[in-house]
Steps between C-alpha positions, in 0.01 A plus 500: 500500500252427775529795651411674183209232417367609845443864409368432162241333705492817719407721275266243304252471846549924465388516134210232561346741760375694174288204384145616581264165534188587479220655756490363797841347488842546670734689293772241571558182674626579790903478498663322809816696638828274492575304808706714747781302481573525128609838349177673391553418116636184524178362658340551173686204398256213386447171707283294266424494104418827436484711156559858452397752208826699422399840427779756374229770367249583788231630269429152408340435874142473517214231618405328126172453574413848658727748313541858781678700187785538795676891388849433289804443691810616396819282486642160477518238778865393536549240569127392403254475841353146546159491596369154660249354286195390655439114549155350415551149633818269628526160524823273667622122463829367646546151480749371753744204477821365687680859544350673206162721416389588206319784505206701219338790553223615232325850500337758349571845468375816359646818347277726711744784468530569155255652232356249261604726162876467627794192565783444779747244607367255784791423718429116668697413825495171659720417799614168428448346866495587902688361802344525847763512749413577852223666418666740241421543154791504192463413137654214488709342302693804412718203537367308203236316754245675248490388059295679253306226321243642278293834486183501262295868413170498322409870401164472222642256345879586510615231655903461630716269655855370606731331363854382505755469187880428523764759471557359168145567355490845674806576291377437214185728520561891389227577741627331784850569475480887405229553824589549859322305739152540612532303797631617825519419878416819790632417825458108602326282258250760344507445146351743229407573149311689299211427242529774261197679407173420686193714411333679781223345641645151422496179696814253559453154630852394621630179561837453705629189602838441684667265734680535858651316780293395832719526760558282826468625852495324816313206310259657285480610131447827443361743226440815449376655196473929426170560494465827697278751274458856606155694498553732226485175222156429662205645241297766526105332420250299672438304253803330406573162591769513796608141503813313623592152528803293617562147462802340668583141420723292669695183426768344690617216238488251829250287643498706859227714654462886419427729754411816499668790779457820381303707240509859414146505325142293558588214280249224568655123410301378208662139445767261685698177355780291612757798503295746309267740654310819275374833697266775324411854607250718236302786609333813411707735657462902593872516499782326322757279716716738719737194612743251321378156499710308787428132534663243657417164567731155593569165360450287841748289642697464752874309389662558128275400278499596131413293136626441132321625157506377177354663147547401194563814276236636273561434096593831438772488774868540281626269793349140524686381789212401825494823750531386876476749840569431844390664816629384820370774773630527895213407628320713816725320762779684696692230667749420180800641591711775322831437359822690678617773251855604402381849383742764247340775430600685220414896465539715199642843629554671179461894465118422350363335762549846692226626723184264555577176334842435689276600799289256430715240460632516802192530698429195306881302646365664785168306557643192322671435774248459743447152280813417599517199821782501716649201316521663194803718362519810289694749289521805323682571168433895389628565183536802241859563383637323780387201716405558898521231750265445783741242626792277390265210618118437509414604857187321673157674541593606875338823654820642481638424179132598348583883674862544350334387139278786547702749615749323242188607192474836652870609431595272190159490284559862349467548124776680396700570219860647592665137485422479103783700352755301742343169425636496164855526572467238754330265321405500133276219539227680753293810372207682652375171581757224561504154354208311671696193466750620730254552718327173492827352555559690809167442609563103495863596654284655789289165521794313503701686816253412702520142372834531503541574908855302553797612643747361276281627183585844465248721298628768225298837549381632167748799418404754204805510359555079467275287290668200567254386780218470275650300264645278774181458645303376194772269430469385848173443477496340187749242572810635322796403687684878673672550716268615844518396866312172595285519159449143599371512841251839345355281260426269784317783711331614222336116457396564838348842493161328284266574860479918342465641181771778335275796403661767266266806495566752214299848431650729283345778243774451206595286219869411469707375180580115650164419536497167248858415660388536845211246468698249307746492769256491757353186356830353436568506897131462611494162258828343667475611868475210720274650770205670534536760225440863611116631405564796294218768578488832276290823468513766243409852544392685247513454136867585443623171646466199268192253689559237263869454600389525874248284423733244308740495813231415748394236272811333530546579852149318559416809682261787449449840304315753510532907430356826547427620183257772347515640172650809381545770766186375703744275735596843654144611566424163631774550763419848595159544509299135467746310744807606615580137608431294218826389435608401876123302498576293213854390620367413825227303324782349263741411787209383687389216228914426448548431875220294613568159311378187628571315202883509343609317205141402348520218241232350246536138427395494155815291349281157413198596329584880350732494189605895514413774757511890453458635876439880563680596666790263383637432831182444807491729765478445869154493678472779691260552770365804389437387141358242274763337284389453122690346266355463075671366216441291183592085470520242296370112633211417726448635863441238742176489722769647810788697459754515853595821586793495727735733708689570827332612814685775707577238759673291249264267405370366165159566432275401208167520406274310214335773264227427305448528173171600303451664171404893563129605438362816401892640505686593227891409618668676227295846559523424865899475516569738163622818718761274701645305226487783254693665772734214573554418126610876408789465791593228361473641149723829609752265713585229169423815271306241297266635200296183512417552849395860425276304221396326784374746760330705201310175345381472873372847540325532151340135614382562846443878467786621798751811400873386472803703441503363120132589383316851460143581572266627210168651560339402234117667299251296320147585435334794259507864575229735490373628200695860507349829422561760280770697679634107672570449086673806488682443778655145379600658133724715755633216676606291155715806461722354757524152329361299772356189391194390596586141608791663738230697684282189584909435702617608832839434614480445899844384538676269707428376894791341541752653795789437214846412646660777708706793441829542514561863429250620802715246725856628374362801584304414838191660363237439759185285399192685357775804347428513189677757258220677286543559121571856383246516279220391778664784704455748197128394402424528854627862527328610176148348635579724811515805404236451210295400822608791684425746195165322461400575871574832504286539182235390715506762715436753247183563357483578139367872548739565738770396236348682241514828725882397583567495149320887434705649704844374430722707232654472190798345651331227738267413209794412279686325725175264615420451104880357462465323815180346350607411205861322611252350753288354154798454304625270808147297495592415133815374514403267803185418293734395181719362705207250588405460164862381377561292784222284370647423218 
């Protein structure tokens, strides 16, 4: 899909070069080659709001205002080119707050490219957010970092915008249900759409407005919006206005002082207040921004430091409990010491994780381990059909033991599939992917050998053909009285073991069947452990694998999640041609935050003035010291003036800390925390299977405006046409042939955003992520449109009188046979054109 985007585009900058401007002008802005380290098409990609006219008939080119009566061209373009429109004026705000920026770009741009007695399609793409990391560029939140909010078009007084309706409404409209959606993402987070019919010559004022996530690095806040424009969008004319303005506002909900460390573009501060501070940039400008806004800036201070919200919600709110946040931050000081870590790593090796991702991943074990101190211990559980060992015990981080785990990765972690057909007959229980819970369990049964370091004790190695030690183990662990050596003096080292922290790190690319049972039972053990619970840290790749369960089991693990996921087949492209490494970056980044706590087992003490309390996430994380812990929620009662926060220190002591509480200004909590909740609430919704939770999730994303995996987006037309000519009436008595009301046109169906819940057909069959199967009848429409194409461009190469003399010279025979081949030919072009006709009906 991107790939083919990118040549539309391709062939749009070739068609434009026969727009003639004027005397005196350049026949073309100039068009900047893709960067060498992108394939050539590819780079054609966009990197900011832009807007495209979609041409499929080239005779249509041609400069509105200076017609060059360019000489017919033959043929169809399939698929249709996409020719950059050219942008009169941009304009930037992203207001920043806690961990969150919300982000609206408005612009204006002209159909330059098309002649003003004829329509097209104008394609819009936005990429919905940008990470800087290391000074590279990716469109960012391919892993959900990045929500669609709101998109607003103006065209002479046809005016459209967004909006979200439940599955249940969209069911209940014809139009909505019987149309395919409009929407769709290219590689990353670049969204697009179409508004059908502009008239050449037209102007579109846009208005896009989404959200993403700031992240944390090495103590500052970070953001970094796409707004990279290339030349050929910059307008031909001296005397149009060439103006672009960004204004970045920041808030950090606390009381501390902002500072400013790095900025990408000449913003100038305009205002500073206790925690606030404003910066403007607006200039005339002879070219548009070639950069991404990067900007990063600090909350000072030195030891943990952090502060408590309150809101009351608005009267329109459907839930009238008080909204409260919390922010407790790590402060800029490196002396707080690390816990010791008890680390299980857990690596999907399934036939589709083949080639570059199960590289990646273990690159990824690979580097994670240089996070590892000598006092900490590690395993490492590979698992397709079968489960692979590292070791029968956790083995410490020695310089040894870290060289046999690699060489250990380099002859175990090998996707294959020649185990599956035995599997079965072995165990009926495992399939392509075996029972996660089993593999939990073992993971804890890992933890526990090294606890377990006696020599009367005597541990049971896991066998694949006994599943009694499982089952022994959880009943161990829960308390129920079996029969295993010295359970009593076990339970006694495991009180002792609270100085480190179990650490259970998952990645897989699959969905399995248990999924509901695996997390019940999880929180059944987690809930009645008696020490330090193991964290539970997961990461999805793909979109095959379901991220709500993963992110439902880190939830109860009080751990973290996070995924590698792009849309459609652009996950692929984004590994072999954007950056190869993306996956093994963002599990280093993920183990990174899950292994440097400084704050276990973080409590609120709430119990004497707050009647009820709805925390997201339900169970607090740890502070880490390489990211801000924020907890929101709803109540019932009165906050008092302080609330103590309190926790355990890596050395073992208690630690607590008097937060203040103040209600929030100029922040809307509920818009602020919608994308996490909404996110939290749907896990939730898929793990109880509740229908009043899914009521839930889609009253909140109708209310604050965020996509969920239970509402559809509409883009929705208001405002008058023009008044239509002689031939435009003509033209519409046509259309009401086809039965189309007009109230359904002023409809279009963009679909859902949602990442929906896995799939378990592409994991029974270890499909690898972005391998999609296409439909036959895309395949067949495609091949038509080819060789119509084909028999359009050789057309073009012969000139009429040269046809004409052709035809004089052939003989009875040939003439025949062309006349028959004509008229099938015509007979063809009728069927497919009543075929049309009926299908409206």
């Amino acid at each position: 899909m991107a790939t083919e985007f990118a040549t539309s585009v391709d062939y749009g900058l070739t068609l434009s070069k026969r727009i003639y401007y004027g005397k005196g002008s350049a026949t073309s802005p100039p068009v900047m080659a893709p960067p060498v380290m992108k394939r050539e098409q590819e780079g054609y990609l966009p990197e900011a709001v832009m807007v495209y006219a979609v041409v499929p008939d080239p005779e249509v080119v041609d400069n509105p205002d200076v017609p060059s009566y360019q000489p017919y061209v033959h043929g169809k373009c399939v698929p249709p080119a996409l020719i950059p429109l050219h942008m009169h004026g941009v304009s930037m705000e992203a207001d920043c707050c806690l961990d969150t920026a919300y982000v609206t770009v408005e612009g204006t741009w002209r159909v330059h490219c098309v002649t003003t007695s004829r329509k097209c399609d104008c394609r819009i793409a936005i990429p919905l957010g940008e990470q800087l990391i290391n000074g590279r560029n990716l469109p960012g939140n391919v892993t959900g970092t990045g929500s669609l909010l709101g998109v607003e078009v103006d065209i002479a007084g046809r005016l459209f915008h967004t909006k979200l309706i439940t599955e249940e409404d969209a069911e209940f409209q014809e139009n909505v249900a019987k149309t395919k959606p409009g929407g769709r993402f290219l590689r990353g987070q670049i969204y697009t759409f179409k508004i059908p019919q502009v008239d050449g010559g037209s102007t579109l004022s846009i208005k896009v407005n989404w959200s993403q996530k700031l992240t944390y690095e090495e103590g500052q806040l970070c953001l970094s919006v796409p707004f990279n424009f290339p030349g050929y969008v910059f307008p031909v004319g001296k005397k149009i206005s060439k103006r672009e303005k960004i204004q970045l506002n920041v808030n950090s909900g606390l009381s501390a002082v902002i500072e400013c460390k790095c900025t990408s573009h000449p913003l100038k501060e305009v205002s500073r207040g206790a925690g606030k501070a404003s910066f403007l940039y607006e200039a005339q400008v002879p070219a548009w921004s070639s950069s991404h806004l990067k900007f990063s800036y600090t909350v000072s201070s030195d030891d943990l430091f952090g502060g408590i919200l309150l809101q009351s919600p608005s009267l329109h709110d459907f839930d009238q409990r008080q909204m409260f946040c919390l922010s407790l931050f790590p402060g800029k000081s490196q002396s707080r010491k690390v816990f010791r870590k008890a680390v299980v790593f857990l690596v999907d090796i399934s036939g589709s994780m083949r080639g570059d991702l199960l590289e990646n991943a273990k690159n990824a074990l690979l580097a994670s381990f240089s996070n590892l101190s000598l006092e900490d211990s590690f395993n490492i559980i590979a698992f397709n059909g079968e489960i692979r060992l590292f070791s029968s015990s956790m083995e410490l981080a020695s310089k040894g033991a870290i060289q046999n785990a690699t060489q250990w990765l380099n002859d175990n972690l090998i996707a294959d599939g020649g185990t599956e057909i035995l599997l079965p007959l072995k165990q009926v229980r495992l399939s392509y992917h075996p029972s996660i819970t089993q593999l939990l369990e073992l993971t804890v049964a890992s933890i526990l050998t090294c606890i377990l370091r006696t020599t009367e004790g005597v541990f049971i190695p896991y066998h694949d053909t006994h599943m009694e030690l499982p089952g022994y183990l959880m009943s161990f662990l829960m308390g129920i009285n079996v029969t295993w050596p010295n359970q009593h003096r076990a339970l006694k080292l495991l009180s002792d073991t609270s100085e480190s922290i179990p650490l259970i790190f998952l990645i897989t690319d699959g969905t399995v069947e248990d999924e509901r049972a695996i997390c019940n039972e999880m929180k059944s053990y987690l809930t009645s452990t008696r020490a330090i619970s193991p964290r539970i840290c997961t990461f999805g790749i793909g979109s095959y694998c379901n991220h709500y369960f993963l992110q439902m089991l880190a939830q109860i693990g009080r751990g973290h999640y996070d995924s590698a996921y792009h849309p459609g087949n652009s996950f692929l492209y984004v590994l072999l041609y954007i950056w190869p490494d993306f996956v093994e970056y963002r599990i280093q980044r993920l183990f990174s935050a899950a292994s440097s706590v400084i704050l276990a087992g973080v409590t609120l003490d709430t119990s004497k003035h707050v009647d009820s309390l709805e925390l997201f996430p339900s169970h607090v994380p740890d502070l880490s010291s390489g990211s801000p812990l924020i907890v929101s929620g709803r109540y019932t009662g009165t906050f008092p003036d302080y609330v103590k926060v309190s926790g355990t220190t890596a050395d073992m002591t208690n630690f607590a800390i008097d937060l203040k509480v103040q209600n929030a200004k100029d922040i809307q909590l509920d818009r602020l925390f919608a994308r996490r909740q909404i996110d939290m609430l749907t896990a939730r919704a898929w793990l109880s299977e509740s229908k009043e939770l899914e009521d839930k999730v889609a009253k909140m994303s109708i209310q604050t405006g965020f996509p969920s995996e239970y509402t559809q987006m509409l883009l929705l037309k208001s405002g008058k046409e023009p008044e239509p000519v002689l031939m435009q009436e003509i033209l519409n008595k046509i259309d009401l042939l086809k039965k189309v009301d007009s109230s359904n046109q002023n409809i279009i169906f963009l679909g859902s955003l949602g990442v929906g819940f896995g799939n378990m057909k592409a994991t029974a069959e270890n499909t690898p992520p972005g391998f999609e199967e296409s439909k036959s009848y895309e395949a067949a429409d495609l091949l038509v449109k080819v060789a119509s194409n084909c028999c359009g461009r050789l057309i073009d190469h012969c000139c009429c009188m040269c046809f004409i003399q052709t035809c004089s010279s052939m003989n009875k025979q040939c003439s025949i046979v062309l006349t028959q081949l004509c008229a099938a030919l015509a007979c063809l072009e009728c069927v497919n054109c009543c075929f049309e006709l009926f299908e409206c009906f």
